[in-house]
N, C-alpha and C positions, 0 to 999 in steps of 0.2 A: 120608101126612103125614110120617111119620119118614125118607123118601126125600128129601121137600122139607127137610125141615131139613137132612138130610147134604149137599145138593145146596148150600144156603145156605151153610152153614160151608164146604165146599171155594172155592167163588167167593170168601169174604170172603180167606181164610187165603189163596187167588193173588194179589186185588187187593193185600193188606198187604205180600206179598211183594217185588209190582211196584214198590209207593211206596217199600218201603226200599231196594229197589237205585238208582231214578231219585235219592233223598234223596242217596245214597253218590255215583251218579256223578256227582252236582251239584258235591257237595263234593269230589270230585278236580276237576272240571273250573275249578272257580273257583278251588281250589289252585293248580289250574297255570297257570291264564287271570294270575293275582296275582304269578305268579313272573315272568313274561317280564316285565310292569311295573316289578316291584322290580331286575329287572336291568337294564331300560334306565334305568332312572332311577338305579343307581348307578354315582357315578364311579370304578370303585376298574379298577385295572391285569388285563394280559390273565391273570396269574396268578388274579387272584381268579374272574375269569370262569370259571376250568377249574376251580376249588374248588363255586364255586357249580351246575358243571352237575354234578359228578358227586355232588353233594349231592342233588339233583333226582332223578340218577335212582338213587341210594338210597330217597329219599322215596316215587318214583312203585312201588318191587317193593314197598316194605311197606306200601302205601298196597291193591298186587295183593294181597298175601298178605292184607290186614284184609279185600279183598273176596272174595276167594276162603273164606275163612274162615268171614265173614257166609254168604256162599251155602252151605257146606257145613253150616254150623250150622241154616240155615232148611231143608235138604232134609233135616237130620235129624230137624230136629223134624216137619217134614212126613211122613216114615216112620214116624216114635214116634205122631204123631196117626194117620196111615192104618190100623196095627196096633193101637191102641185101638180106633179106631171099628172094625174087621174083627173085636178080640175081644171090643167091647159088638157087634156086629152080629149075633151067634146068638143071644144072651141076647134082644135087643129082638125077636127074630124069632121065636122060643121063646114071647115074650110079647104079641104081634101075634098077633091070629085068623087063621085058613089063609085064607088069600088064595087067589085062581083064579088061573088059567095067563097071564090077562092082566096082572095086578094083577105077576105072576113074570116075565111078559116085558117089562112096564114096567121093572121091578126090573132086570134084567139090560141095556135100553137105559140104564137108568141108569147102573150100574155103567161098561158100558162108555162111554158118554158122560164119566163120572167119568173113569175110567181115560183116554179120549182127550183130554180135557180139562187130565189130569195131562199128558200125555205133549206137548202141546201147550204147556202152560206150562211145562215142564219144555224144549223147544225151545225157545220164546220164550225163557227164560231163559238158556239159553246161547248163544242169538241175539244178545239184550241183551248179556249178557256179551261176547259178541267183537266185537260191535260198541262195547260200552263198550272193549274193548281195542284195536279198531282207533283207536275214536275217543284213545285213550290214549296209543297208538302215536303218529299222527297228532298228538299234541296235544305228545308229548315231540319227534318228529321238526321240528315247528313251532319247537316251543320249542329245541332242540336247532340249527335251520336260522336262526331269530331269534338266539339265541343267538352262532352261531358268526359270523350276519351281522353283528351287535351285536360282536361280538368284531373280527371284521374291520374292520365300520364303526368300529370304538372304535381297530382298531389303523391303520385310515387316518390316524384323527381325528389318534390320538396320533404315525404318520408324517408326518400333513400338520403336526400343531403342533410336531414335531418337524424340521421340513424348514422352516417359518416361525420356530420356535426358529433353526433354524442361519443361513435365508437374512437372518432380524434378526441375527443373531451374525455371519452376515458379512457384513452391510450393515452393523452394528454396525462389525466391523472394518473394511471396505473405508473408511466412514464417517470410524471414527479414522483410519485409513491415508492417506482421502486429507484430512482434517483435519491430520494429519501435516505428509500431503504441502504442501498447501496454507499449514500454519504455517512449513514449512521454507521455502515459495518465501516468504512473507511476511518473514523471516526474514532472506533473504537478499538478497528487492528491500531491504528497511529495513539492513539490511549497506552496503549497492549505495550507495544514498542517501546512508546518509551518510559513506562513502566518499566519495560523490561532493560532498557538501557540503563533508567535510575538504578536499578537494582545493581545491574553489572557494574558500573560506577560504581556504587557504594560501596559494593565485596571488592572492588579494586583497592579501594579507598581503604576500607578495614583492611584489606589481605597486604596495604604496603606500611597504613598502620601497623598492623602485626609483625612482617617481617622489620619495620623501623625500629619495634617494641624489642621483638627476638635479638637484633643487631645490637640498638644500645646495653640489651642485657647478656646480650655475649663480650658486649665491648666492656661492660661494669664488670662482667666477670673476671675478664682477662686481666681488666684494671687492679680488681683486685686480689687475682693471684700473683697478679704482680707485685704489687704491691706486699701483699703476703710474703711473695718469693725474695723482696727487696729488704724487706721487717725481717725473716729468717735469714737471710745472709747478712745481714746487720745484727742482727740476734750470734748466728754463729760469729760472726768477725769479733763482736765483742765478749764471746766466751772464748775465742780462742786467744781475743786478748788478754782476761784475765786471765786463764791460765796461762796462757806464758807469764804474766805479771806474777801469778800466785809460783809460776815453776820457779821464776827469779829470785821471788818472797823465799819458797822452799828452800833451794839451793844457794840462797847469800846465806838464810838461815843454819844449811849445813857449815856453808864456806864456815862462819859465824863460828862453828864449834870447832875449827882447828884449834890443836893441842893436843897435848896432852895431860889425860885426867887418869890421880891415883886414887883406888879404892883400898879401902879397910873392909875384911868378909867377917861377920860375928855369927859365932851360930852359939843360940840359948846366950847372948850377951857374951861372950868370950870371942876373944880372934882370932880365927881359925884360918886366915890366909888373903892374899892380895889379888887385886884386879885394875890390870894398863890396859887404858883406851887410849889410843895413837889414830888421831884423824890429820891426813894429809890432804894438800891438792896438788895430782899430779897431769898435765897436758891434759885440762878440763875434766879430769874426772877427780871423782874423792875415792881415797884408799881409807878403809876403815879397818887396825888391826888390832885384836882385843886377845890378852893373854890372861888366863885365872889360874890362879894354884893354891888347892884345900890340902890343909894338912893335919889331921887329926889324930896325934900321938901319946898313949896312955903307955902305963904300967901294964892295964890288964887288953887294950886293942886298940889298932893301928890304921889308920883310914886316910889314903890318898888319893887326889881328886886334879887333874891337869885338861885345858882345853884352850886352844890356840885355831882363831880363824880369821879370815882374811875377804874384807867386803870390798870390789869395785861398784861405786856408784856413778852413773850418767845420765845427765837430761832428770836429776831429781828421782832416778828408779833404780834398783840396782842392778846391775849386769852378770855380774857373780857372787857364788858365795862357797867357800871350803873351808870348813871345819874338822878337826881334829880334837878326839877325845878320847882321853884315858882315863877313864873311872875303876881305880884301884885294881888296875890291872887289865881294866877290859876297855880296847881299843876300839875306836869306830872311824867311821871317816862319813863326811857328805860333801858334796859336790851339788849348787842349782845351777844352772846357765841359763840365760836367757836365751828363748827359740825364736821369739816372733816378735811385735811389737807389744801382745798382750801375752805370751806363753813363756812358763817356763817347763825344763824338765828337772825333776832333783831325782838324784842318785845315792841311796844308801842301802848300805849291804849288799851291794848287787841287784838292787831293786830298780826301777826306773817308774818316777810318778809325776805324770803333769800336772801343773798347776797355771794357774791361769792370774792375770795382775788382779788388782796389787798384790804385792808379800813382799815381805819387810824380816830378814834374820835377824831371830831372836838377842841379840846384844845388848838392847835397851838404850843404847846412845840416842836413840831418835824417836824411842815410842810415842809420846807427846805430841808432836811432829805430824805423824801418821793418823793421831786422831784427828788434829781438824784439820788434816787436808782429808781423811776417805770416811766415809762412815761406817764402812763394811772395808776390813783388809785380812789377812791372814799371814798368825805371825812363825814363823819354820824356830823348834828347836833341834840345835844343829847337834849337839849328842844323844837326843834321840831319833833322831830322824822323823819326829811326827810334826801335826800343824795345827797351831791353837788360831781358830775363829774368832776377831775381837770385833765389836762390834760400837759403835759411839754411842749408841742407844741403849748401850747396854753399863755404861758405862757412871761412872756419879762423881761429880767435883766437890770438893769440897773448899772450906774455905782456905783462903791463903797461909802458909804457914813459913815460918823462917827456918832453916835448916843451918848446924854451926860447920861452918867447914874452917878446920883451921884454926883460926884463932878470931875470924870475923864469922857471918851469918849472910848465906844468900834467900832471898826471898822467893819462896818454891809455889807454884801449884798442887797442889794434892787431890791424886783420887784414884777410886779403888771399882772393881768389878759389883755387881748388885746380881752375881748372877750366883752368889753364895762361897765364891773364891775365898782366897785369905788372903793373896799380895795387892800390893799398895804402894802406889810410885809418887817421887816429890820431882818437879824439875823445873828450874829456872824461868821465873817469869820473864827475864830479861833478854836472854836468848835460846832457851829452851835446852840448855845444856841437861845431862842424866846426873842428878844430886844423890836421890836414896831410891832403895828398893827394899820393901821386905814382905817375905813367904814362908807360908811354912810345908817343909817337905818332911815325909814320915816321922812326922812328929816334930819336927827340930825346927826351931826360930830361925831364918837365915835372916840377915840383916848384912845388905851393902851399902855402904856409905860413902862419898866423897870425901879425899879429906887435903887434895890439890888437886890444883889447875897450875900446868905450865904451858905457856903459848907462845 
């Protein structure tokens, strides 16, 4: 009976043993199962990580040393019990009745059963134990392999967030850069532009300059062809007024020499025959009719000379002219008419010859007259039928001279040909009447003279 109880209290005193060590290495193991947790779950830098393990494995030796300690304390007090019950085991046995050699060989399978049983849990125990240590080892190695993997993974983490930090920072920058870039081309097309606007602008500007320029100097131009054209039609109105002025001058001037005027013909200073000038006005025109008759009668020869013609003049030109001439027998005739406003045609001998204005028939009533109105005129002798060119530039004045008509003296102009001629005309300064003329024909002095005025 007292066998069975020792037997009872050893089995209890193992079991209690067993649960406080399995108790203990619960609680390291969910210690350290708690730490790998608490480290993946915080975010702190790889320094903290290497603080954190070697906190651990402080934790994990004095976590060994409390268990090592435990065990040492429980095998002590498992010796201190053993030597109790060995030194209550002679007293109880002392006091137990003698037992027989079976009851003593029981006793002694006990003991040793006891003893193998010690010896057995006392293995287990440090079974347990190195298995608790492997498993510890194992659990820090874990933890230590998490850990560093955690470390590592954390330090990918933080090179990959650190290499996505940089590749934003320089996307960031490439970004700005080519944001930059981009604002600088923006920048410069918008530069460009309106560069190029200024430009178009200003060839606007020039090209309405220019046609403004072009305008006012088409408009100056016009201004001044006009002007021109207004100067020339004032220029002609006022030549076409003085020629009517100077036509009126001419033509009062003709009016002027109505009458009739007689001449005296001297040839070599003797009087060889008479010459009537008959100036009319009839229904605005002037008739001008001039009769001559030489008569040159000797002993030893006989010389007659007759010629009779008939001028209308109009608008200061004349219109017609026919003349009649008998030179000692031989007759002519001419006829000029006016054709056009500047043509005439003249007719002698059956000839037909244009002439063109001015011309003036030879009679001399008016040659004066015709010099200072033309410069250039041409003058028709009408019994020869041909035309003497006279020319004002050809022509020489000389000084004033008094001519005797009559029994007074009119005050004449005088002047003569310089183109090596011989005749020489006098005529009235006062209205340009025909005073004298004298020439010399084949040899002979002709001298015609004035010698009345009837009006």
């Amino acid at each position: 009976m007292h066998k069975f109880v020792l037997f009872f209290l050893v089995a209890l005193f193992c079991l209690g043993c067993k649960n406080g060590q399995k108790n203990d290495t619960t609680s390291i193991a969910t210690s350290k199962t708690n730490e790998p947790e608490n480290i993946e779950n915080s975010p702190s830098t790889q320094d903290n990580h290497i603080a954190n393990k070697e906190e651990k494995s402080s934790n994990s030796e004095q976590q060994k040393s409390v268990v090592d300690l435990s065990f040492e304390n429980d095998s002590t007090n498992d010796v201190d019990k053993t030597h109790e019950l060995k030194d209550k085991l002679p007293s109880a046995i002392s006091e137990v009745p003698e037992i027989n050699l079976a009851e003593e060989a029981e006793i002694n399978l006990a003991e040793e059963t006891e003893k193998n049983s010690n010896e057995l849990g006392a293995e287990a125990h440090y079974q347990e134990q190195e298995t608790e240590e492997n498993f510890q080892k194992e659990d820090r190695t874990t933890v230590d392999a998490e850990t560093e993997e955690n470390i590592e993974e954390n330090s990918n983490k933080k090179s990959e967030e650190t290499s996505f930090e940089e590749f934003e920072e320089t996307s960031f920058e490439e970004s700005n850069s080519n944001a930059e870039v981009d604002t600088t081309s923006e920048n410069a097309a918008k530069a460009e532009k309106d560069r190029l606007a200024r430009e178009a602008q200003m060839k606007a500007q020039k090209d309405r300059l220019a046609r403004e320029a072009q305008m006012k100097a088409e408009k100056d131009r016009l201004a001044r062809e006009a002007q021109m054209k207004a100067q020339k039609d004032r220029l002609a109105r006022e030549a076409q007024m003085k020629a009517e002025k100077e036509k009126k001058r001419y033509w009062n001037l003709l009016l002027a020499k109505k009458g009739t005027y007689y001449y005296d013909i001297y040839i070599d200073k003797t009087k060889r025959g008479t010459q009537v000038t008959s100036i009319s006005a009839n229904n605005g025109s002037i008739v001008v009719k001039l009769d001559v008759s030489i008569d040159v009668s000797t002993w030893y020869y006989s010389y007659k000379f007759k010629q009779t013609s008939t001028e209308v003049w109009r608008d200061d030109i004349p219109q017609s002219y026919d003349c009649f001439q008998d030179d000692n027998g031989t007759k002519t005739t001419l006829k000029l008419k006016k054709t056009s406003s500047s043509g005439y045609s003249m007719t002698f001998k059956g000839k037909t010859t244009s002439l063109s204005h001015p011309v003036i028939p030879g009679s001399s009533w008016n040659l004066m007259d015709a010099y200072e109105k033309y410069p250039n005129f041409v003058v028709i002798d009408g019994g020869q039928g041909t035309t003497v060119k006279h020319s004002k530039s050809k022509i020489k004045f000389h000084n004033d001279e008094k001519i005797k008509v009559g029994s007074g003296y009119i005050k004449c102009k005088h002047f003569s040909p310089t183109t090596g001629e011989k005749w020489s005309a006098w005529y009235s300064t006062n209205d340009g009447s025909f005073v004298r003329y004298t020439d010399v024909v084949d040899g002979y002095f002709y001298d015609t003279v004035l010698t009345k005025i009837q009006k």
